[in-house]
Structures are given as C-alpha cells and as structure tokens.
C-alpha positions as CSV (number, residue, x, y, z in Angstrom):
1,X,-32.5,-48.8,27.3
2,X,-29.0,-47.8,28.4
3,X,-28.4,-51.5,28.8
4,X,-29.0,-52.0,25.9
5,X,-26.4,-49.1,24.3
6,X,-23.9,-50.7,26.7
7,X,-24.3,-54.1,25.3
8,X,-24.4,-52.8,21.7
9,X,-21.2,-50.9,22.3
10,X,-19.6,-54.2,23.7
11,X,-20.6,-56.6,20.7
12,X,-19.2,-53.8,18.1
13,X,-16.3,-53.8,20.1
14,X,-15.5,-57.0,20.6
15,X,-16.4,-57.2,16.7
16,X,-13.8,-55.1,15.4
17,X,-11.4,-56.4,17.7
18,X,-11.9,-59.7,16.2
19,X,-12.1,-58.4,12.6
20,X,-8.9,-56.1,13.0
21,X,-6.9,-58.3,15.5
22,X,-7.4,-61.6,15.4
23,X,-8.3,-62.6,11.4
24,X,-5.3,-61.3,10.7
25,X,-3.5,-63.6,13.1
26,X,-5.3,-66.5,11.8
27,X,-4.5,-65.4,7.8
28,X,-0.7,-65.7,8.5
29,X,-1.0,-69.0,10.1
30,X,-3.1,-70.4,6.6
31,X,-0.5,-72.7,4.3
32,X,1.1,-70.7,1.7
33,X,3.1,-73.8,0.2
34,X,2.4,-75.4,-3.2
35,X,4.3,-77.9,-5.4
36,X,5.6,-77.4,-9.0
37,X,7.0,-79.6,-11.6
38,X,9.6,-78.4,-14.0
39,X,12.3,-79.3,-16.1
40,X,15.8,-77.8,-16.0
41,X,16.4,-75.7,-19.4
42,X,19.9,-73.9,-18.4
43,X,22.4,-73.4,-16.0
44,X,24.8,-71.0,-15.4
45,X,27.2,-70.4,-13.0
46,X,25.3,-70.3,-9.5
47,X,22.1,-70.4,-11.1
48,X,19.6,-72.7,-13.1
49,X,16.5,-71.9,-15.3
50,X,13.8,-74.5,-15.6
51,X,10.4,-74.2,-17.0
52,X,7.3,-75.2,-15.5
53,X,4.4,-77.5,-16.1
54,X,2.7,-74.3,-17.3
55,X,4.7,-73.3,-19.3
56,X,6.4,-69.9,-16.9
57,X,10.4,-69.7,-16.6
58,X,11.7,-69.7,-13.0
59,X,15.1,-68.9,-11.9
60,X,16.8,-70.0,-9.1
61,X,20.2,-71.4,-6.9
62,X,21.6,-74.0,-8.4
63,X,21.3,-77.1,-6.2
64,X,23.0,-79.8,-8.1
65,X,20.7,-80.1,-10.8
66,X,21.6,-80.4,-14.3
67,X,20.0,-79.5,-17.5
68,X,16.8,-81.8,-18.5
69,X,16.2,-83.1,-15.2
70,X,12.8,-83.4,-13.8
71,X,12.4,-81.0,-10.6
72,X,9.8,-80.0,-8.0
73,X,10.0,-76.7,-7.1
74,X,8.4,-76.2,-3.5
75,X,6.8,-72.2,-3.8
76,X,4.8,-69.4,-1.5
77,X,2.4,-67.7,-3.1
78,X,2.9,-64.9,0.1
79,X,-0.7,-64.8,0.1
80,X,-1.3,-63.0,-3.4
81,X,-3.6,-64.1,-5.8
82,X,-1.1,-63.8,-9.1
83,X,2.5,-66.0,-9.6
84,X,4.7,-63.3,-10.2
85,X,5.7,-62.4,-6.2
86,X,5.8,-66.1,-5.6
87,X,9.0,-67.1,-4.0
88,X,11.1,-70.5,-4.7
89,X,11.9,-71.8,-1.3
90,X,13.1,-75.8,-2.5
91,X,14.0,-77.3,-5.4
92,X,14.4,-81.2,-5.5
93,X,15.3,-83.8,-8.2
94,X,12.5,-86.1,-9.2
95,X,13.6,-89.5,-9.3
C-alpha cells in the first residue's frame, strides 16, 4: 500500500514537471512564421504602407520598395491567436 503512495506521488510529479517544464520548452520551439502578400499603398520618409491580401494596412521600414509593387511580408504571430501583435520581420519584392 505505501508502494503504492510512493509511486503515485512519483507519476504526479513527474507529470507536472512535464506539464510546467517541459511543454513550455517545446511551445517556443513550434514555427511562428507565416507569409503575406501585399501591395505597397504609400511611402513616406523611412517608412512604407502596404495593404494586404485581406484587406488589413501594415506599416513598416522602408526596404526599397516603391508604391504599387507586389510584396511578401514574412510575419510572427508571437504565438497569439489574433493579427494585431503580429510583428513584420521581412519584406521582399515579388518579382
């Protein structure tokens, strides 16, 4: 019977462990990455607008792009469920 305690204690601990521990390890590692298309709608200064597929205005650093070019904005969605935290981390010129 007190084997049997011991061994429960063990499995619960090495449960949470894994639970507290260890998923979150795992989450961070999971891609965050997805791809956007957009077209350049204004640029100022250091900075250009461009609108997505969908229809949502993004800004960001201008990287040689001009107005009505075609772009593909690489984004992290920092592990959130809605677009509005997402961060712009490349924006590149479709050919």
């Amino acid at each position: 019977m007190e084997n049997n305690k011991i061994t429960s204690s063990i499995a619960g601990l090495a449960f949470l462990f894994f639970f507290f521990i260890i998923c979150p390890g795992i989450a961070g590692r999971i891609e965050s990455t997805y791809k956007m298309e957009g077209i350049v709608i204004k640029k100022e200064s250091k900075v250009i607008v461009f609108e997505s597929n969908d229809g949502n205005l993004w800004e960001a650093e201008d990287t040689g792009v001009k107005v009505g070019d075609k772009i593909i904005a690489t984004m992290d969605d920092k592990h959130t469920t809605t677009i509005y935290d997402d961060e712009i981390i490349k924006i590149k010129k479709i050919k």
